[in-house]
N, CA, C and O atoms as a GROMACS GRO file, in nm:
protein
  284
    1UNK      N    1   4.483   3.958  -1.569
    1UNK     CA    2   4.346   3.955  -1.612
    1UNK      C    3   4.296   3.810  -1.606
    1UNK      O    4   4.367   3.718  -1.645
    2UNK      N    5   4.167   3.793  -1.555
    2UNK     CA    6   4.106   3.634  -1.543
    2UNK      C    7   4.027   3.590  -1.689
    2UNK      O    8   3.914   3.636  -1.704
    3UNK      N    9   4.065   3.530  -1.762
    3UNK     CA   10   4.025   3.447  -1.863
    3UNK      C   11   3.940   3.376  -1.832
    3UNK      O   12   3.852   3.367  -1.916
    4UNK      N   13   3.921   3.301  -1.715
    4UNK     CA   14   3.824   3.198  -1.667
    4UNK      C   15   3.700   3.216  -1.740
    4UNK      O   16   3.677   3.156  -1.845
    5UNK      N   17   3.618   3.300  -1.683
    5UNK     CA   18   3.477   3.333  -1.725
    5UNK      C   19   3.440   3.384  -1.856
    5UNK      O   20   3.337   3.397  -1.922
    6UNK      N   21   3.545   3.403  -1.866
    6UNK     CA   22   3.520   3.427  -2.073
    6UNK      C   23   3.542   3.357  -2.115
    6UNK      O   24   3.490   3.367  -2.226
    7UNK      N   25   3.620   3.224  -2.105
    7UNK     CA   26   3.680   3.090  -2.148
    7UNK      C   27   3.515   3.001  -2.140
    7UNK      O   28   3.473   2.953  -2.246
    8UNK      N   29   3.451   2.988  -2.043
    8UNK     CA   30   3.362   2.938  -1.963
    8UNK      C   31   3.224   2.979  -2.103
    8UNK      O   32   3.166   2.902  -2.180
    9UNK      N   33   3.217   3.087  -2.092
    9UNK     CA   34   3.104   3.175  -2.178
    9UNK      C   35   3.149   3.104  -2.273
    9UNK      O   36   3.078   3.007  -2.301
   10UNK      N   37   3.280   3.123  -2.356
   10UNK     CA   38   3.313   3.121  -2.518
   10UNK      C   39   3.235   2.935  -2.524
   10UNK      O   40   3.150   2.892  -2.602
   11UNK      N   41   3.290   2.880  -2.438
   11UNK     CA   42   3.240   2.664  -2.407
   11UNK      C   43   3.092   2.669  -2.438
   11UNK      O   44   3.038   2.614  -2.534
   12UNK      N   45   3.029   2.747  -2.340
   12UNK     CA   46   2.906   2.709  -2.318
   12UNK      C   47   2.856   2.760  -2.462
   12UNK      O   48   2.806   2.677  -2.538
   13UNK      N   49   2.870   2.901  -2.503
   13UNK     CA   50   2.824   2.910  -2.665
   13UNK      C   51   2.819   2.813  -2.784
   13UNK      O   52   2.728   2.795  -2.864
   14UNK      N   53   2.976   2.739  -2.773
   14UNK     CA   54   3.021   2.636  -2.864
   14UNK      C   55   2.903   2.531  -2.850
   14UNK      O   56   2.842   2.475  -2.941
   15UNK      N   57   2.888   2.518  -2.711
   15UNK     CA   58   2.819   2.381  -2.690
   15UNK      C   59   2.644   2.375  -2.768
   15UNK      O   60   2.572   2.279  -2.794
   16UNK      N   61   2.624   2.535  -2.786
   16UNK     CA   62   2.456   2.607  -2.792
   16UNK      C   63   2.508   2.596  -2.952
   16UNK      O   64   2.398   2.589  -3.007
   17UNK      N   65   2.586   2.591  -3.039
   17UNK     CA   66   2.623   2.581  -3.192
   17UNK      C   67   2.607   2.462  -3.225
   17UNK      O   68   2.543   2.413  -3.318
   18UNK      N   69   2.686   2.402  -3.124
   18UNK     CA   70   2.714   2.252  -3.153
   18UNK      C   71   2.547   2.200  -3.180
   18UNK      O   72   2.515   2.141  -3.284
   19UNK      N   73   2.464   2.228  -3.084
   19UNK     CA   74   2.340   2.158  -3.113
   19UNK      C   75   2.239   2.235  -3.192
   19UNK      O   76   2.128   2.184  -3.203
   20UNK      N   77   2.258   2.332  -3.241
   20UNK     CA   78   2.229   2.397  -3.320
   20UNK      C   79   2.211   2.327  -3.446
   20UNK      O   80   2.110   2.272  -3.488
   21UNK      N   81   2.351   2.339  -3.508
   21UNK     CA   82   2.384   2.264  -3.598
   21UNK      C   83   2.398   2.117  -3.662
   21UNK      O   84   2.430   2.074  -3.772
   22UNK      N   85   2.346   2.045  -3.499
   22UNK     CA   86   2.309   1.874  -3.514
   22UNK      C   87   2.139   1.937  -3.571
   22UNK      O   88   2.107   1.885  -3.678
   23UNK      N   89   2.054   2.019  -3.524
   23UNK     CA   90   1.930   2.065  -3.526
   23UNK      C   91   1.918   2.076  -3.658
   23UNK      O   92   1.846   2.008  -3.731
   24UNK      N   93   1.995   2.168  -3.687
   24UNK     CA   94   1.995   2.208  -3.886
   24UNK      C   95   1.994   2.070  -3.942
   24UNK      O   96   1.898   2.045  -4.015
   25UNK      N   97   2.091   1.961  -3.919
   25UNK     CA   98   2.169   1.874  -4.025
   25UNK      C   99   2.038   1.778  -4.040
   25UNK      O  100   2.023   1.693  -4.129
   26UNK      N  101   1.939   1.810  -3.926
   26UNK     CA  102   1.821   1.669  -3.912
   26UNK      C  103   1.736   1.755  -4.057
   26UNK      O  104   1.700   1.708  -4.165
   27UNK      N  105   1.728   1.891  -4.004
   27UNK     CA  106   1.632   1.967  -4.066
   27UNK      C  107   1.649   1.962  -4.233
   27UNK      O  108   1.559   1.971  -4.316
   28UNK      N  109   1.788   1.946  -4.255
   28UNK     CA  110   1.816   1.953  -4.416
   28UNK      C  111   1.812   1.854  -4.473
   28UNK      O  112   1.801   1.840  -4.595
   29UNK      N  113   1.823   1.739  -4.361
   29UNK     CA  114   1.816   1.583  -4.420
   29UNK      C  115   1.640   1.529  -4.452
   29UNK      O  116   1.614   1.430  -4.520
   30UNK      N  117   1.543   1.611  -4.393
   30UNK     CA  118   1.384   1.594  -4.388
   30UNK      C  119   1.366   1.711  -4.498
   30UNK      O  120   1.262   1.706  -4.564
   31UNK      N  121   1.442   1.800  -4.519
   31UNK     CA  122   1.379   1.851  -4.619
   31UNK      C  123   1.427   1.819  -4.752
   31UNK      O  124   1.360   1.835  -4.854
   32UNK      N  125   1.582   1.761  -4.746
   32UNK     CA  126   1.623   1.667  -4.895
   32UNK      C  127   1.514   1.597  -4.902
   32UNK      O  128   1.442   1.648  -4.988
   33UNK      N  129   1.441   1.458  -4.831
   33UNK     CA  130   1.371   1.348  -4.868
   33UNK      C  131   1.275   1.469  -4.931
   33UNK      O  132   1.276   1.508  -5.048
   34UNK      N  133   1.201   1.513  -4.834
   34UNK     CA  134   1.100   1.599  -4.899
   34UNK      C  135   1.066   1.668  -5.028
   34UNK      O  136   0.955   1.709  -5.062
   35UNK      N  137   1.209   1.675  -5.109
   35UNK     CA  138   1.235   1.720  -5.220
   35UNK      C  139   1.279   1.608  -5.326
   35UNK      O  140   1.306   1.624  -5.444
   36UNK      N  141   1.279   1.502  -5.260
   36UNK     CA  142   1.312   1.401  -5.365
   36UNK      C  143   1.193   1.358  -5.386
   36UNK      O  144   1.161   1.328  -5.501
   37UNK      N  145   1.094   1.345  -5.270
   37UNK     CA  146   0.930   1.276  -5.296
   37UNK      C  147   0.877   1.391  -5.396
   37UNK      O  148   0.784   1.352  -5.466
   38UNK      N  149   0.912   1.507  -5.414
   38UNK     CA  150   0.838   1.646  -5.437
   38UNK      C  151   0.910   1.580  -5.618
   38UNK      O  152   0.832   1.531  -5.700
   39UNK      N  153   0.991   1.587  -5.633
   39UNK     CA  154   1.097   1.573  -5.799
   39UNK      C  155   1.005   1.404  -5.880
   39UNK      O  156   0.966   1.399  -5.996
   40UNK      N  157   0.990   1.263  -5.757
   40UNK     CA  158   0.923   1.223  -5.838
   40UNK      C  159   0.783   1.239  -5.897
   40UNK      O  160   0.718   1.191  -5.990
   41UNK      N  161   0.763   1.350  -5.774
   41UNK     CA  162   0.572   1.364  -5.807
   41UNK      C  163   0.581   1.461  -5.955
   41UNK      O  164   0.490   1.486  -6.034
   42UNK      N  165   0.688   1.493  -5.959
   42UNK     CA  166   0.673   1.575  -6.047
   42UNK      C  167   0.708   1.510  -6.213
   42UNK      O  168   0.664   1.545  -6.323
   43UNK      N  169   0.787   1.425  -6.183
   43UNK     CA  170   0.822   1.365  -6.289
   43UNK      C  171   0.709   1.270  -6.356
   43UNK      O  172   0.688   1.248  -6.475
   44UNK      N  173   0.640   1.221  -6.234
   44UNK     CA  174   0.494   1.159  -6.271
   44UNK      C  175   0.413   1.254  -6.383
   44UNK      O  176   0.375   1.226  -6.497
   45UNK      N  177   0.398   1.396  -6.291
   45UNK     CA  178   0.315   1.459  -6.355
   45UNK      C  179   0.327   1.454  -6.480
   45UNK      O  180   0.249   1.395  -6.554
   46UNK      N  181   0.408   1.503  -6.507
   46UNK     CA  182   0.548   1.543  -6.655
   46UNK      C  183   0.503   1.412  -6.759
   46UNK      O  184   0.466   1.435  -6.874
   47UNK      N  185   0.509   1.322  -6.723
   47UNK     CA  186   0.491   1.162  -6.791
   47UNK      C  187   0.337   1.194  -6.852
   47UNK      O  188   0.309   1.187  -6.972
   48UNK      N  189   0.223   1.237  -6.720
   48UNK     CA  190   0.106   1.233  -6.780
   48UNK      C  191   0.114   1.362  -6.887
   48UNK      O  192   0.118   1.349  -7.009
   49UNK      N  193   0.115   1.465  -6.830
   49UNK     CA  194   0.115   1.557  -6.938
   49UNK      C  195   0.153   1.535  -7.065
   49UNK      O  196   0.090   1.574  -7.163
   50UNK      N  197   0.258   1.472  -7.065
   50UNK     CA  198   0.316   1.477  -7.243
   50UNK      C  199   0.226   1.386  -7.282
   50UNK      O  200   0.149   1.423  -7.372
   51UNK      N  201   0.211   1.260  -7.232
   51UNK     CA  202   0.082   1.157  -7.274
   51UNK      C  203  -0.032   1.233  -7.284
   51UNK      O  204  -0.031   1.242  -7.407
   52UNK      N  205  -0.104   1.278  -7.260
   52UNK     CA  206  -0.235   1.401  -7.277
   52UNK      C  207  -0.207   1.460  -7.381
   52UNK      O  208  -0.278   1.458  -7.481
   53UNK      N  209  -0.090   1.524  -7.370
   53UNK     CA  210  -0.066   1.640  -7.496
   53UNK      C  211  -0.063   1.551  -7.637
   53UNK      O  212  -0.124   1.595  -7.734
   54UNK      N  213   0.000   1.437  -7.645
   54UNK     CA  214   0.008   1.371  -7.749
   54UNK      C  215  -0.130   1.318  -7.728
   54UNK      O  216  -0.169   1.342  -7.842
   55UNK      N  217  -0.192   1.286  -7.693
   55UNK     CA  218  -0.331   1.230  -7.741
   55UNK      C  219  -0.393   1.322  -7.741
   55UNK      O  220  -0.494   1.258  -7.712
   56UNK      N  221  -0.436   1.440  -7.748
   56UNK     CA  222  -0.516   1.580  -7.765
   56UNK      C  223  -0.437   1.587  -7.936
   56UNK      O  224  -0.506   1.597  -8.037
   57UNK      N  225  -0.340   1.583  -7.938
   57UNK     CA  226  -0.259   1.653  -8.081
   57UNK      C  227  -0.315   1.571  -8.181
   57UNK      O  228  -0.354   1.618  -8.287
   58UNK      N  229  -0.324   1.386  -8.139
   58UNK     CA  230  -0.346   1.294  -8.251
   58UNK      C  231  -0.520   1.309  -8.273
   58UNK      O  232  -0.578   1.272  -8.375
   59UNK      N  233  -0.579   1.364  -8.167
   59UNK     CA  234  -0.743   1.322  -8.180
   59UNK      C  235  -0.795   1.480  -8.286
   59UNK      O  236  -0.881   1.492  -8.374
   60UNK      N  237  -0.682   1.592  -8.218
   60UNK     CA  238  -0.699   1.733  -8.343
   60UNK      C  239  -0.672   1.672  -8.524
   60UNK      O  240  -0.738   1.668  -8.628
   61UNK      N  241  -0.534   1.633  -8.478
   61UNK     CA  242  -0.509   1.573  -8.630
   61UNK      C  243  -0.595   1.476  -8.714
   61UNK      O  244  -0.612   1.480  -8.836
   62UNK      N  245  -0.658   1.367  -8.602
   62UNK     CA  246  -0.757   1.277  -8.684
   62UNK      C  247  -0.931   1.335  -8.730
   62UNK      O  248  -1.005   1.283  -8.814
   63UNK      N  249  -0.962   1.469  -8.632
   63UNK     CA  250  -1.053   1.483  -8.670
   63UNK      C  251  -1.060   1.645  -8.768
   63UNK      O  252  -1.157   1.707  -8.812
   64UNK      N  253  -0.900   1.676  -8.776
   64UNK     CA  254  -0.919   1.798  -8.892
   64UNK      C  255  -0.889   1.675  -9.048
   64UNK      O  256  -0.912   1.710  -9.164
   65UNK      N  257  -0.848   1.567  -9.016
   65UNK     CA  258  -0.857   1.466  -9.141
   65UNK      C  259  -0.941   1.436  -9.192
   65UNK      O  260  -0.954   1.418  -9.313
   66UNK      N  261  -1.050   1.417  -9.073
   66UNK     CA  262  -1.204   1.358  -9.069
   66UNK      C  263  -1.284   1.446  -9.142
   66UNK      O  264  -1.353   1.414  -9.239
   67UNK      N  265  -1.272   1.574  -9.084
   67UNK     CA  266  -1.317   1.672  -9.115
   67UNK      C  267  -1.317   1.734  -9.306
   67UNK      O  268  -1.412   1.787  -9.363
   68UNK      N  269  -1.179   1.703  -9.363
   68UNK     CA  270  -1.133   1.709  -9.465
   68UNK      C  271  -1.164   1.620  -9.579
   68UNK      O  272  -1.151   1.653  -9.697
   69UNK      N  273  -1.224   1.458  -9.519
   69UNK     CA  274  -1.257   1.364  -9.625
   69UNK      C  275  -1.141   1.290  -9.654
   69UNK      O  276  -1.131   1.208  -9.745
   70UNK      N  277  -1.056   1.321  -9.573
   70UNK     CA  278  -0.946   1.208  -9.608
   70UNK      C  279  -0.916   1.047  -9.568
   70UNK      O  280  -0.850   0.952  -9.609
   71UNK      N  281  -0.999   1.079  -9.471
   71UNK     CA  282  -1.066   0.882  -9.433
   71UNK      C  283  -1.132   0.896  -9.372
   71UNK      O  284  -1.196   0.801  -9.325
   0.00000   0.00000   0.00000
């Protein structure tokens, strides 16, 4: 039985993986950065929010005080 041409096929497949998989490794490395720019935008956000939330909480508290006659 001749192996040749199935030997030949099985190469040329390897070779269609091989760049395949250089293809993926670019693709996962642009979509890590992408997710690290994505984690600080988010952490930004996160920073403002709690700053908002605490100044919404202190301006409720100073004006149910206000409100009360307590200064």
């Amino acid at each position: 039985m001749d192996y040749e041409p199935r030997i030949v096929k099985l190469e040329t497949e390897m070779d269609h993986q091989k760049e395949a998989i250089v293809l993926l490794r670019g693709d996962i490395n642009r979509l890590d950065s992408k997710v690290e720019s994505l984690r600080s935008e988010l952490l930004t956000l996160t920073r403002w929010i709690a700053g908002l939330s605490i100044t919404n909480v202190t301006v409720i508290i100073g004006l149910a005080l206000k409100t009360a006659g307590l200064f």
